[in-house]
N, CA, C, O and CB atoms as a CASP TS submission, in Angstrom:
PFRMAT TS
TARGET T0000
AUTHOR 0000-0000-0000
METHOD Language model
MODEL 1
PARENT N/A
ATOM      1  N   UNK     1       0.822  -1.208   0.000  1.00  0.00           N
ATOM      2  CA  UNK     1       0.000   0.000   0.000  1.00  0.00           C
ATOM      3  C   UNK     1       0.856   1.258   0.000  1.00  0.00           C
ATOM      4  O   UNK     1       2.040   1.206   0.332  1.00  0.00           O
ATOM      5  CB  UNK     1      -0.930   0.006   1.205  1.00  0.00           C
ATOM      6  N   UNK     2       0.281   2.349  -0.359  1.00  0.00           N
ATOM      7  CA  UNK     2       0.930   3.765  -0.639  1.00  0.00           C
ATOM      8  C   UNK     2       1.578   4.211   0.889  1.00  0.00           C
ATOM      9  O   UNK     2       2.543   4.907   1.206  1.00  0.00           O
ATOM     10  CB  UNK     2      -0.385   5.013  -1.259  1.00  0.00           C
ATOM     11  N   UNK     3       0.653   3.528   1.591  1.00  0.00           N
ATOM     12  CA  UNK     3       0.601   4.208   3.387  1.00  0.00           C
ATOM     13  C   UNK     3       0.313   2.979   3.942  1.00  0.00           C
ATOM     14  O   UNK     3      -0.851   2.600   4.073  1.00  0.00           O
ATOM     15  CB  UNK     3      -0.778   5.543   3.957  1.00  0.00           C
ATOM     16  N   UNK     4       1.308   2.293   4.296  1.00  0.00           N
ATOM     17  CA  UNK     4       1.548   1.194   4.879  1.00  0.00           C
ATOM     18  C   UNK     4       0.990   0.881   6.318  1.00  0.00           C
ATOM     19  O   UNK     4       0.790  -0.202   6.868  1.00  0.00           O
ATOM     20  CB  UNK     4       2.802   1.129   4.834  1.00  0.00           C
ATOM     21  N   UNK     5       0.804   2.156   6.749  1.00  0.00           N
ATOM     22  CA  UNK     5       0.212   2.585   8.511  1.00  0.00           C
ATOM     23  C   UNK     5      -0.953   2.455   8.329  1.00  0.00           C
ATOM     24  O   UNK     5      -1.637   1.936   9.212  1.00  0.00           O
ATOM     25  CB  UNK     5       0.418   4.158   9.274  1.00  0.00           C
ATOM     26  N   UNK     6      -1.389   2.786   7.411  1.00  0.00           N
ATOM     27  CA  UNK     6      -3.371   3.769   6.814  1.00  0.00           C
ATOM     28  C   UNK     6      -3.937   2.390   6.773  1.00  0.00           C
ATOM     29  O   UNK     6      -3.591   1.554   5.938  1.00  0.00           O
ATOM     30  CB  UNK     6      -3.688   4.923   4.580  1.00  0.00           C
ATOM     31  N   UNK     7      -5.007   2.143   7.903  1.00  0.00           N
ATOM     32  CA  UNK     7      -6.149   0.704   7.274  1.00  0.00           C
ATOM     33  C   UNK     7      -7.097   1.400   6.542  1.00  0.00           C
ATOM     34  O   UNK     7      -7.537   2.549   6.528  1.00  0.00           O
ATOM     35  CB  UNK     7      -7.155  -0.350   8.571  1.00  0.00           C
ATOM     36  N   UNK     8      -7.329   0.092   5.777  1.00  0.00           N
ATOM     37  CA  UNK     8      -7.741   0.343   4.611  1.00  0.00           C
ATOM     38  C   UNK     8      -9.183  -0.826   4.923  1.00  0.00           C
ATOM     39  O   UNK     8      -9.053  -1.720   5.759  1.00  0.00           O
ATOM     40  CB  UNK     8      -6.445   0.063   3.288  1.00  0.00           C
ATOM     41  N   UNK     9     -10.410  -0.662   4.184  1.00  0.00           N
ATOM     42  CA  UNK     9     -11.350  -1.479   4.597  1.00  0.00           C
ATOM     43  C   UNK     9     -11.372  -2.394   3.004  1.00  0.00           C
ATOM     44  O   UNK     9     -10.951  -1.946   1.938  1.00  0.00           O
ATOM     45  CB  UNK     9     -12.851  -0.570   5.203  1.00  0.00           C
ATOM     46  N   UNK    10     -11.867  -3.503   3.186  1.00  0.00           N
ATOM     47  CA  UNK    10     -11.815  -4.143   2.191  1.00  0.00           C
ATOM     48  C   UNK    10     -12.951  -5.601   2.240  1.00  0.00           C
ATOM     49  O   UNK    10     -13.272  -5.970   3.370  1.00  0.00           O
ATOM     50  CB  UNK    10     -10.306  -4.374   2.066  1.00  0.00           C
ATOM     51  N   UNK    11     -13.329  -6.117   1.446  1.00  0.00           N
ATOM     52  CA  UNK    11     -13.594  -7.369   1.627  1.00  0.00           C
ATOM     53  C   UNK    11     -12.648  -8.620   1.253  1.00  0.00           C
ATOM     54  O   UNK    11     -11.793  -8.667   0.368  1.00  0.00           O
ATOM     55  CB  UNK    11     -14.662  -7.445   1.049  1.00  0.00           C
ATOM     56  N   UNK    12     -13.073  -9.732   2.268  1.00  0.00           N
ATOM     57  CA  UNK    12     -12.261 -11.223   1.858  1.00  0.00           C
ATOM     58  C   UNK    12     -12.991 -11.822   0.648  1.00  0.00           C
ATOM     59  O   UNK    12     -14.217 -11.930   0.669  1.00  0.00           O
ATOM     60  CB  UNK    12     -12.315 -12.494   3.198  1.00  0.00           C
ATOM     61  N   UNK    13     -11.943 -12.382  -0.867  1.00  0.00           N
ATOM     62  CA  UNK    13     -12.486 -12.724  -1.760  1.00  0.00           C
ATOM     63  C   UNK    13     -12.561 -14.407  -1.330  1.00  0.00           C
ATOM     64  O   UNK    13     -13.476 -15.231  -1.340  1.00  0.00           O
ATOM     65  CB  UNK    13     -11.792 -12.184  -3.018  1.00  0.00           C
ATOM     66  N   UNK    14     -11.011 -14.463  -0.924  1.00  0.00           N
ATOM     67  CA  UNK    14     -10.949 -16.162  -0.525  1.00  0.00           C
ATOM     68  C   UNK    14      -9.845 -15.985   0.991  1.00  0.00           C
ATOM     69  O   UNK    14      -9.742 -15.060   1.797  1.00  0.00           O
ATOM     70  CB  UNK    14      -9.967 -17.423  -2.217  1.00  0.00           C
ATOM     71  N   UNK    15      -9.336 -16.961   0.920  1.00  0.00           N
ATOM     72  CA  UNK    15      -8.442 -17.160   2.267  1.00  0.00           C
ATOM     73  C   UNK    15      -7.836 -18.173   1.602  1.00  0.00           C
ATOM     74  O   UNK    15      -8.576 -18.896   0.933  1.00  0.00           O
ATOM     75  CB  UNK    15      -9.133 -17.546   3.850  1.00  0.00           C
ATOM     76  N   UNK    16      -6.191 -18.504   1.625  1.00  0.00           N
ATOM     77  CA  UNK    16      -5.523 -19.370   1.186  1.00  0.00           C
ATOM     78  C   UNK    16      -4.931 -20.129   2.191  1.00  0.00           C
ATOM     79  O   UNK    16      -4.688 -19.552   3.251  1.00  0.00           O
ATOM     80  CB  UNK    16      -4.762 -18.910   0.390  1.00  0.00           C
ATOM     81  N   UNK    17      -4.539 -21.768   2.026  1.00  0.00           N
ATOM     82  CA  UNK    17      -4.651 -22.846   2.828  1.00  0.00           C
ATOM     83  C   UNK    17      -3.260 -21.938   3.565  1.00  0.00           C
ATOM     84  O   UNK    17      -3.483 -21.812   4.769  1.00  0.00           O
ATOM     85  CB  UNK    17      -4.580 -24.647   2.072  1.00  0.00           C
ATOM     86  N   UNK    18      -2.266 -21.459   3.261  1.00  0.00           N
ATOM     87  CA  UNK    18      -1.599 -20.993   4.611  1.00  0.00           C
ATOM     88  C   UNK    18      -2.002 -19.738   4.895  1.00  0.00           C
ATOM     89  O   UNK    18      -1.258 -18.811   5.215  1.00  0.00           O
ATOM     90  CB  UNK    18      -0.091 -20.980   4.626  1.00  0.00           C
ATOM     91  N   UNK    19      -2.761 -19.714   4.820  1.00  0.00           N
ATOM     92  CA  UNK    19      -3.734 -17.988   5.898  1.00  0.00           C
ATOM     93  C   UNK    19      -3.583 -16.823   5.320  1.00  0.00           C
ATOM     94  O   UNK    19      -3.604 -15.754   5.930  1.00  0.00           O
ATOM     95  CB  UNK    19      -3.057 -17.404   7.634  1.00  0.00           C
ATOM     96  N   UNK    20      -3.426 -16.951   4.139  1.00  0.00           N
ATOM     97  CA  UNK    20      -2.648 -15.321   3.148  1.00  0.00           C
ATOM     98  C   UNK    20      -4.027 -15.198   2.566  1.00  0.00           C
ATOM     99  O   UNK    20      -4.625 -16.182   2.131  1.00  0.00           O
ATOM    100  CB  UNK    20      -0.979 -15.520   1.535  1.00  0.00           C
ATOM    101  N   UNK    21      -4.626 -13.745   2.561  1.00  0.00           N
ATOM    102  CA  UNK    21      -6.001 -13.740   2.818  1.00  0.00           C
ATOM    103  C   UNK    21      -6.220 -12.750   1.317  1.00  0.00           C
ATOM    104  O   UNK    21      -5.687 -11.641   1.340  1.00  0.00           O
ATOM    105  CB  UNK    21      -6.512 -13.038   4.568  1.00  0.00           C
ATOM    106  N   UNK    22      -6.941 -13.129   0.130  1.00  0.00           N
ATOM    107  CA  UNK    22      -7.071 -11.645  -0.568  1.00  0.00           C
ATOM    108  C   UNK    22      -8.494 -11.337  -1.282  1.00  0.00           C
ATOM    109  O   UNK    22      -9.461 -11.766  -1.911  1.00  0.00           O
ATOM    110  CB  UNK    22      -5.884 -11.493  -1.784  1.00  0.00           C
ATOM    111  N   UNK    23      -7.485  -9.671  -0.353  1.00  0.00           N
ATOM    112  CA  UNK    23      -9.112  -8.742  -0.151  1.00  0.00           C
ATOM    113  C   UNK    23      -9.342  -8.063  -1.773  1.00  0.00           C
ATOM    114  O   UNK    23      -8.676  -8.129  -2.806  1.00  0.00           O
ATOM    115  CB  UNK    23      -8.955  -7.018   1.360  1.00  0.00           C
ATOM    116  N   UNK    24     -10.197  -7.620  -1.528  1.00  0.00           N
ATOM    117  CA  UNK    24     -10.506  -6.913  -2.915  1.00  0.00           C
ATOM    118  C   UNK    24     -11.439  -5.954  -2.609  1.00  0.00           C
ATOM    119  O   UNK    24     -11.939  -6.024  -1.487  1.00  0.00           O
ATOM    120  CB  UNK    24     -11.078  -7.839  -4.081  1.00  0.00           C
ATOM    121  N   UNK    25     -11.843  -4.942  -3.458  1.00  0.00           N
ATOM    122  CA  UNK    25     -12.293  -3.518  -3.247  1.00  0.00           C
ATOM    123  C   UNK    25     -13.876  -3.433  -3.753  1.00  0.00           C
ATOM    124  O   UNK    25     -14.254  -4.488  -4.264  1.00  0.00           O
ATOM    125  CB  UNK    25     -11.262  -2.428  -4.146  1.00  0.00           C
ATOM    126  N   UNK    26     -14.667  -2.591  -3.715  1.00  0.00           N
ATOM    127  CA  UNK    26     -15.853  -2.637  -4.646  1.00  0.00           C
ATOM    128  C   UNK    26     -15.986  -2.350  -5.895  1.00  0.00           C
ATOM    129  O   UNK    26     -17.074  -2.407  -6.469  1.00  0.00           O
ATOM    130  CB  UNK    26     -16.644  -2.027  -4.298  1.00  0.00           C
ATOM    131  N   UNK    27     -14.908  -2.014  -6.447  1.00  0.00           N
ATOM    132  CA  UNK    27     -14.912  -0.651  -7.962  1.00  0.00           C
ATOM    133  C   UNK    27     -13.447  -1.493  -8.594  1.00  0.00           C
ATOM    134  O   UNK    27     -12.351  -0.934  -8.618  1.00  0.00           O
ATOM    135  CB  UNK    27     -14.461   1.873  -7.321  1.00  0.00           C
ATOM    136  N   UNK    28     -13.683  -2.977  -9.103  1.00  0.00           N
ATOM    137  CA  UNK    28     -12.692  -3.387  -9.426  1.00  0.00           C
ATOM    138  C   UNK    28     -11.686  -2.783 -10.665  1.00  0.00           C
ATOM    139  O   UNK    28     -10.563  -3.222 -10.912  1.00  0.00           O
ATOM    140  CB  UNK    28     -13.083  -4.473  -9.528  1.00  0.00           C
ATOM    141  N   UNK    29     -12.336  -1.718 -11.349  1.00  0.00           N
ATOM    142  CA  UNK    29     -11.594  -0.918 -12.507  1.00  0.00           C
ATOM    143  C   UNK    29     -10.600  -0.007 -11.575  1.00  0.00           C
ATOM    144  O   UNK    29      -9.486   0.236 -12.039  1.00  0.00           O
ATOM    145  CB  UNK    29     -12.759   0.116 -13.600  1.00  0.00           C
ATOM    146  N   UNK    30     -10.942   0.503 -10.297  1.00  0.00           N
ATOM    147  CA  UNK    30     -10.060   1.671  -9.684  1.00  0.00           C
ATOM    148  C   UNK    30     -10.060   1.159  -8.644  1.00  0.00           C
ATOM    149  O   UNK    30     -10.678   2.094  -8.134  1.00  0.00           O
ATOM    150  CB  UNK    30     -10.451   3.144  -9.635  1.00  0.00           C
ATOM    151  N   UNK    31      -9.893   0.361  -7.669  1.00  0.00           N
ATOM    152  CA  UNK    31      -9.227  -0.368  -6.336  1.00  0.00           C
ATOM    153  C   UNK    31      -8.024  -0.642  -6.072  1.00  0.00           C
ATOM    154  O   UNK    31      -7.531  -0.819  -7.186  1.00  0.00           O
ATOM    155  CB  UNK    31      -9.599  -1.466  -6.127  1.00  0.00           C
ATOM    156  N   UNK    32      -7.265  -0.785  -5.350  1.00  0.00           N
ATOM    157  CA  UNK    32      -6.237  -0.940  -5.026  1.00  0.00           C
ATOM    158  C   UNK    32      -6.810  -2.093  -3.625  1.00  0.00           C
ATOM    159  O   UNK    32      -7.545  -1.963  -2.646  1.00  0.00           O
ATOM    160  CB  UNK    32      -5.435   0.543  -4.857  1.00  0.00           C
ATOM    161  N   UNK    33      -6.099  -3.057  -4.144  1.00  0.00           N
ATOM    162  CA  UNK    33      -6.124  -4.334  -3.353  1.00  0.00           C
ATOM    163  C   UNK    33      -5.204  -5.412  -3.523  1.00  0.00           C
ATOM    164  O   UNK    33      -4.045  -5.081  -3.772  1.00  0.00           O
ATOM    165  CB  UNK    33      -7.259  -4.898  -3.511  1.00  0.00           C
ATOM    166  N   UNK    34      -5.498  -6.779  -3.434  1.00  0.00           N
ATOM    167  CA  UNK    34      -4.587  -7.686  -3.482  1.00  0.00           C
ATOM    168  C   UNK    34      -4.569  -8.080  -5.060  1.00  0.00           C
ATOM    169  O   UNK    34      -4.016  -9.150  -5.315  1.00  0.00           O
ATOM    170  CB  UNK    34      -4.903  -8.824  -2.456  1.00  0.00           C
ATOM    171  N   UNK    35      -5.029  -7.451  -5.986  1.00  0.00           N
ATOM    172  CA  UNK    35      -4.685  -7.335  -7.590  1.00  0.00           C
ATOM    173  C   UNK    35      -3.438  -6.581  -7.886  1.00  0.00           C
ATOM    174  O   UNK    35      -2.923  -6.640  -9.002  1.00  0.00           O
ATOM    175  CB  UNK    35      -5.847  -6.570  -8.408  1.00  0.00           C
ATOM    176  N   UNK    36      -2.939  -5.873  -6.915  1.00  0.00           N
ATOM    177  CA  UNK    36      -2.148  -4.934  -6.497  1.00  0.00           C
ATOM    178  C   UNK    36      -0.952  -5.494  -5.982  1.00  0.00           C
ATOM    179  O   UNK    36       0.085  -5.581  -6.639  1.00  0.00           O
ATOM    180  CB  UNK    36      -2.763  -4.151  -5.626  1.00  0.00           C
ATOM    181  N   UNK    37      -1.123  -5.971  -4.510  1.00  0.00           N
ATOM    182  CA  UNK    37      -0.557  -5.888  -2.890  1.00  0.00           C
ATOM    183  C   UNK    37      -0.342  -7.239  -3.344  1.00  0.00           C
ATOM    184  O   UNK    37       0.861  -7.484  -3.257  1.00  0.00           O
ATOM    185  CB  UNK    37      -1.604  -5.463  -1.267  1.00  0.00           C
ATOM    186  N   UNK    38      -1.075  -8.344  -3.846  1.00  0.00           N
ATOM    187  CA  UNK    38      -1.137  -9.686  -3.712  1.00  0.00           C
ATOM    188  C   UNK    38      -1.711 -10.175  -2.209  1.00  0.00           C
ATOM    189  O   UNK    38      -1.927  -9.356  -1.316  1.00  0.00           O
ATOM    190  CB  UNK    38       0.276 -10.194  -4.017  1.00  0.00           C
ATOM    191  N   UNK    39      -1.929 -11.613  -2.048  1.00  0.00           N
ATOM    192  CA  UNK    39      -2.171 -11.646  -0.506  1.00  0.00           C
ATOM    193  C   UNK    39      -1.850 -11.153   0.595  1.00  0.00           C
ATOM    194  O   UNK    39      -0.793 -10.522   0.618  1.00  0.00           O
ATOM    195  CB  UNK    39      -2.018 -12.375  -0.162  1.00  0.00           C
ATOM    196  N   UNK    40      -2.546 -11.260   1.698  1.00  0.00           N
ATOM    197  CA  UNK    40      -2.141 -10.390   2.536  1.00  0.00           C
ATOM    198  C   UNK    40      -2.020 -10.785   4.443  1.00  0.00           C
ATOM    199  O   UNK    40      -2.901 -11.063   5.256  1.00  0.00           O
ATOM    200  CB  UNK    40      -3.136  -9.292   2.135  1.00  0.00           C
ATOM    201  N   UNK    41      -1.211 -10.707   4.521  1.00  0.00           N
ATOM    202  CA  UNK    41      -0.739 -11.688   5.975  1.00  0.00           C
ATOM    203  C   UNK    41      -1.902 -12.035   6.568  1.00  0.00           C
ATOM    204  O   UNK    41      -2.738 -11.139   6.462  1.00  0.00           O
ATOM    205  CB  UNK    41       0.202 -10.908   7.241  1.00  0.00           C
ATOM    206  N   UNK    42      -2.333 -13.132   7.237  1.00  0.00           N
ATOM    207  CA  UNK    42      -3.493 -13.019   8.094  1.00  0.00           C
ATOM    208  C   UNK    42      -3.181 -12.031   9.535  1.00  0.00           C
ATOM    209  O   UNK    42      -4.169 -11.553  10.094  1.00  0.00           O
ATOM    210  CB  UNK    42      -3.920 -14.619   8.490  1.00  0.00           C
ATOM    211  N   UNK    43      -2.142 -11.818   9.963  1.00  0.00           N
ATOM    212  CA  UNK    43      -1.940 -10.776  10.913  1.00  0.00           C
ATOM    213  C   UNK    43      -2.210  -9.826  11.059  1.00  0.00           C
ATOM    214  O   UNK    43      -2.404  -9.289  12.150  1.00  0.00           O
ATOM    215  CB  UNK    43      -1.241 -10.532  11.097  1.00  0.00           C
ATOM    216  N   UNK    44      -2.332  -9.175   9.618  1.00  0.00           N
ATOM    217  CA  UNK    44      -2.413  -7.292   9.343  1.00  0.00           C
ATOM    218  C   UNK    44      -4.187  -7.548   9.495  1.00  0.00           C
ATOM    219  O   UNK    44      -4.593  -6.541  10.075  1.00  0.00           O
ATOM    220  CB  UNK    44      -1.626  -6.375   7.145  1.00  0.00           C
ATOM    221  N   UNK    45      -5.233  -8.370   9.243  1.00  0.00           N
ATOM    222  CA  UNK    45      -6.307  -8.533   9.218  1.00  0.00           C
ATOM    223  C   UNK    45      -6.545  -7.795  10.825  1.00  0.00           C
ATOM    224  O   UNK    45      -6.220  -8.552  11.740  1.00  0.00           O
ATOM    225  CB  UNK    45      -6.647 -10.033   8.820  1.00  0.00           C
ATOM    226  N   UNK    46      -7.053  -6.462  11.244  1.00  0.00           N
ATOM    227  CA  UNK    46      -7.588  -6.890  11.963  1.00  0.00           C
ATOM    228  C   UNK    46      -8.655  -6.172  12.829  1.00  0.00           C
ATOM    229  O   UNK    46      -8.642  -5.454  13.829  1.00  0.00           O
ATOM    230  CB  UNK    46      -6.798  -7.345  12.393  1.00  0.00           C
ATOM    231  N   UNK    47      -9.917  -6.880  11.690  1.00  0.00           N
ATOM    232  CA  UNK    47     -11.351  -6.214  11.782  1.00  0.00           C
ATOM    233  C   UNK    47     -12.212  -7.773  11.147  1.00  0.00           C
ATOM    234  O   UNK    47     -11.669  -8.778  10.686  1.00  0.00           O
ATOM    235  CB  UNK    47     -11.537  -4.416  10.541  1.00  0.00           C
ATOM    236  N   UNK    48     -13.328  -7.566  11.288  1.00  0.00           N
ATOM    237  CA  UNK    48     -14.435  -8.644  11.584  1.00  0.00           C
ATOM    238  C   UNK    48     -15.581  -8.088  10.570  1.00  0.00           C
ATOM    239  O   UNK    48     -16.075  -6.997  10.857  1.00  0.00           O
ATOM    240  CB  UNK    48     -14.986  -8.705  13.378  1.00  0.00           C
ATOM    241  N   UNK    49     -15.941  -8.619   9.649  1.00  0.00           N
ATOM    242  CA  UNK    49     -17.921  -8.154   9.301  1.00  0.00           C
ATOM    243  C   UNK    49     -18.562  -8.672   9.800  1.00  0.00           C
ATOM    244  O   UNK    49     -18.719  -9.878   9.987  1.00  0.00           O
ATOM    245  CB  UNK    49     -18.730  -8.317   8.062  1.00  0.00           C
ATOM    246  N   UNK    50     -19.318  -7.339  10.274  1.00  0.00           N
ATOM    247  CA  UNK    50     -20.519  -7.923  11.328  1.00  0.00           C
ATOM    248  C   UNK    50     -21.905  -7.834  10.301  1.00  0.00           C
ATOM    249  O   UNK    50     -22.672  -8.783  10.136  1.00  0.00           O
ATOM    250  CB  UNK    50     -20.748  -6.732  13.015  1.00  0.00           C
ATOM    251  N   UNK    51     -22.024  -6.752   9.777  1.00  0.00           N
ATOM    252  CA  UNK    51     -23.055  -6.301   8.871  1.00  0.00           C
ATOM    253  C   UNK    51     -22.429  -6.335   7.572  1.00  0.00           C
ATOM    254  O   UNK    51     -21.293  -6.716   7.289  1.00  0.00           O
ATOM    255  CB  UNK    51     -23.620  -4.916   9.204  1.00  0.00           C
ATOM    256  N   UNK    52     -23.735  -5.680   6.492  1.00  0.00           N
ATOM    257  CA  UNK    52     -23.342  -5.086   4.729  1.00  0.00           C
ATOM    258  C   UNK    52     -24.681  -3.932   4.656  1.00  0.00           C
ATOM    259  O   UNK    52     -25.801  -3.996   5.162  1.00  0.00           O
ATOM    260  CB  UNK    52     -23.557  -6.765   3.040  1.00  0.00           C
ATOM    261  N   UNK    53     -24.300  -3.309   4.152  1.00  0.00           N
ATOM    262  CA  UNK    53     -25.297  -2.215   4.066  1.00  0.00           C
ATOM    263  C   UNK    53     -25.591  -1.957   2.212  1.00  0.00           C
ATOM    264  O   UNK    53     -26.655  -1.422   1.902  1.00  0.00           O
ATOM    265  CB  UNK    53     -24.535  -0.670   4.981  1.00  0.00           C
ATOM    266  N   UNK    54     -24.764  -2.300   1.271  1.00  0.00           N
ATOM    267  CA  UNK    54     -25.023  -2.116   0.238  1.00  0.00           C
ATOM    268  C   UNK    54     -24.885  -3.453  -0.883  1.00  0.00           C
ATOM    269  O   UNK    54     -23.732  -3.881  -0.824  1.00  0.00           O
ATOM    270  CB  UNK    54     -24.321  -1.036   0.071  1.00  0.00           C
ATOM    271  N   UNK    55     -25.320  -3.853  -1.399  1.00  0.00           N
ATOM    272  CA  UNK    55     -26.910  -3.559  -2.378  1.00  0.00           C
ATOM    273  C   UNK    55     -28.010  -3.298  -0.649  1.00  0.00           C
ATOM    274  O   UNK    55     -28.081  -3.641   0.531  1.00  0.00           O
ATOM    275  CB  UNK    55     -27.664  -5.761  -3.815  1.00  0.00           C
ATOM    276  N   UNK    56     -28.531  -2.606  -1.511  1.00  0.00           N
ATOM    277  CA  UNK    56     -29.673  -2.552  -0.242  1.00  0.00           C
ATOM    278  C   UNK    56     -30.407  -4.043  -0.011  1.00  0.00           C
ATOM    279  O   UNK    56     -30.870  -4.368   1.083  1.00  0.00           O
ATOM    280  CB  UNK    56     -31.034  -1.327  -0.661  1.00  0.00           C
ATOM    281  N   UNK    57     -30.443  -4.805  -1.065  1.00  0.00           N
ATOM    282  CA  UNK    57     -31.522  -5.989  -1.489  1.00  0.00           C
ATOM    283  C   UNK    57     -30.820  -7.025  -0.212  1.00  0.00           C
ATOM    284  O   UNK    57     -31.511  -7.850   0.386  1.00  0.00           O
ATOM    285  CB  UNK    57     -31.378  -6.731  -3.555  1.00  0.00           C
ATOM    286  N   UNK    58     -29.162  -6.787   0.104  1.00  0.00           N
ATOM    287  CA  UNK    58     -28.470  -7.851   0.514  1.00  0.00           C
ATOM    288  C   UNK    58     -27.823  -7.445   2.149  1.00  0.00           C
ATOM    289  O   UNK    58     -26.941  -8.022   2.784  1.00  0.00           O
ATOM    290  CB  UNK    58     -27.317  -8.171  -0.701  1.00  0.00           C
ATOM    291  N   UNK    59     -28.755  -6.064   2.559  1.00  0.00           N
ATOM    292  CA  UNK    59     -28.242  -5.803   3.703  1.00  0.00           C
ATOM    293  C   UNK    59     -28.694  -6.125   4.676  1.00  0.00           C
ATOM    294  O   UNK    59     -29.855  -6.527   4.738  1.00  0.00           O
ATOM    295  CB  UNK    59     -28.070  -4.888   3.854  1.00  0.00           C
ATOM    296  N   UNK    60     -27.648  -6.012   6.053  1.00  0.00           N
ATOM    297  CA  UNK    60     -27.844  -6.907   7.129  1.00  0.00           C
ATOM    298  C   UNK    60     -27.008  -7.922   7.651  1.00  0.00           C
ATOM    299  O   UNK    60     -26.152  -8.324   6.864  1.00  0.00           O
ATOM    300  CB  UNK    60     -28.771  -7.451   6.906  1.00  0.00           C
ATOM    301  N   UNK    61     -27.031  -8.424   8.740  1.00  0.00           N
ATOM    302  CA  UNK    61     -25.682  -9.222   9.584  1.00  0.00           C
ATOM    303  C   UNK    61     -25.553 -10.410   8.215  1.00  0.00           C
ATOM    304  O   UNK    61     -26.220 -10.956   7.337  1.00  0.00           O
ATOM    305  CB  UNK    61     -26.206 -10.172  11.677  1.00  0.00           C
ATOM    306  N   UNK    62     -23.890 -10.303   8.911  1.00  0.00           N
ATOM    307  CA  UNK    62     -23.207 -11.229   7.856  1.00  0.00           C
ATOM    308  C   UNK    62     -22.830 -12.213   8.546  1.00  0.00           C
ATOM    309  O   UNK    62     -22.161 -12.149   9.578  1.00  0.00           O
ATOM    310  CB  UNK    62     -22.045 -10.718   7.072  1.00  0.00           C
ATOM    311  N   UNK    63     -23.514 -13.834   7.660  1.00  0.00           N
ATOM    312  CA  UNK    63     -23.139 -14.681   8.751  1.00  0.00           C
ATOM    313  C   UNK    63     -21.267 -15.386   7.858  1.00  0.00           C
ATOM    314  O   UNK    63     -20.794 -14.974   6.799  1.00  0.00           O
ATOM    315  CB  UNK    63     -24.827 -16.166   9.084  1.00  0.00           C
ATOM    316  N   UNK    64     -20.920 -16.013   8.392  1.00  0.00           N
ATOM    317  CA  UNK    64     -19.759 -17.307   8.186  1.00  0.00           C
ATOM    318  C   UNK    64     -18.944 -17.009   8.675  1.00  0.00           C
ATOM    319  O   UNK    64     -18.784 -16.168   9.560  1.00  0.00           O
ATOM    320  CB  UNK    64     -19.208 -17.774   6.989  1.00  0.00           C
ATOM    321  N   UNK    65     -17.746 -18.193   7.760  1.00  0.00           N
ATOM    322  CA  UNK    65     -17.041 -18.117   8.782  1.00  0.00           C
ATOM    323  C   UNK    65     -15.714 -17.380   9.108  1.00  0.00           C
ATOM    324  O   UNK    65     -15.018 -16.955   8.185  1.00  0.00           O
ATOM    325  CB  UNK    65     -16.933 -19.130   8.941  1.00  0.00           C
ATOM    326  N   UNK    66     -15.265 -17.183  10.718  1.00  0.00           N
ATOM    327  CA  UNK    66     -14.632 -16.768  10.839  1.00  0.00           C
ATOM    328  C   UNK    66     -13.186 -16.612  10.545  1.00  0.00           C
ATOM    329  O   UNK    66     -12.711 -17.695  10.886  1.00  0.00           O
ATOM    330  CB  UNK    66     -14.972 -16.827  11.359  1.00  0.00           C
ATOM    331  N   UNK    67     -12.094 -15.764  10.041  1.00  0.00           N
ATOM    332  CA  UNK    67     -10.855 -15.667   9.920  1.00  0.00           C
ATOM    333  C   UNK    67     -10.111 -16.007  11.539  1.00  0.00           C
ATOM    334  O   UNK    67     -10.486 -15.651  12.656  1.00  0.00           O
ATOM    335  CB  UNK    67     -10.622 -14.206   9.264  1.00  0.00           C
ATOM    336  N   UNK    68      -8.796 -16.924  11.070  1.00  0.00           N
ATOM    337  CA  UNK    68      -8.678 -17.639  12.370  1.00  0.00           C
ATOM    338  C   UNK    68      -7.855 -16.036  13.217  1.00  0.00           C
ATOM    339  O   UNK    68      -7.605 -15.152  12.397  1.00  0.00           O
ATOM    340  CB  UNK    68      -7.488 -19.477  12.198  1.00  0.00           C
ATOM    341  N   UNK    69      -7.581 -15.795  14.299  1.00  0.00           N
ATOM    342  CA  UNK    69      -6.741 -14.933  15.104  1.00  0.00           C
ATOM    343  C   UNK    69      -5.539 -15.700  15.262  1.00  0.00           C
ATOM    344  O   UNK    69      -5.223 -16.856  15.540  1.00  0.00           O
ATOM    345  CB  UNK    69      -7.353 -14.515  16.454  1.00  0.00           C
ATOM    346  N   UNK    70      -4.837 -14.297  14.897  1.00  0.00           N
ATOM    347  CA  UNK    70      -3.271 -14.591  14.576  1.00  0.00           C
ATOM    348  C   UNK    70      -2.539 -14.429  16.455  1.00  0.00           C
ATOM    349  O   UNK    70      -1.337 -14.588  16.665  1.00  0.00           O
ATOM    350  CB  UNK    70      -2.485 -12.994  13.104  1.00  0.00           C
TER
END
């Protein structure tokens, strides 16, 4: 990332069998994500979805499963 300090919010596309996690953005023409960065430590992860608020059609608590704690 540009700002290595700066969190950045993102979603999980997949999770890879050794824990290297890649996120991806909403606006895949102009995002900066792991198309970018490539995977991304499971360590630096460290935030949870609880909810989604957009499409409206699909908002509301988000269930599965959890990313393990590093």
């Amino acid at each position: 990332p540009r700002q290595p300090r700066r969190p950045v919010v993102k979603r999980v596309a997949a999770v890879g069998a050794d824990g290297a996690v890649d996120v991806r953005g909403d606006n895949a023409a102009a995002s900066t994500d792991s198309r970018t960065w490539g995977p991304v430590p499971p360590d630096l992860v460290v935030g949870r979805v609880r909810s989604r608020y957009f499409p409206p059609a699909r908002s509301g608590r988000v269930a599965g499963e959890a990313l393990p704690r590093s």
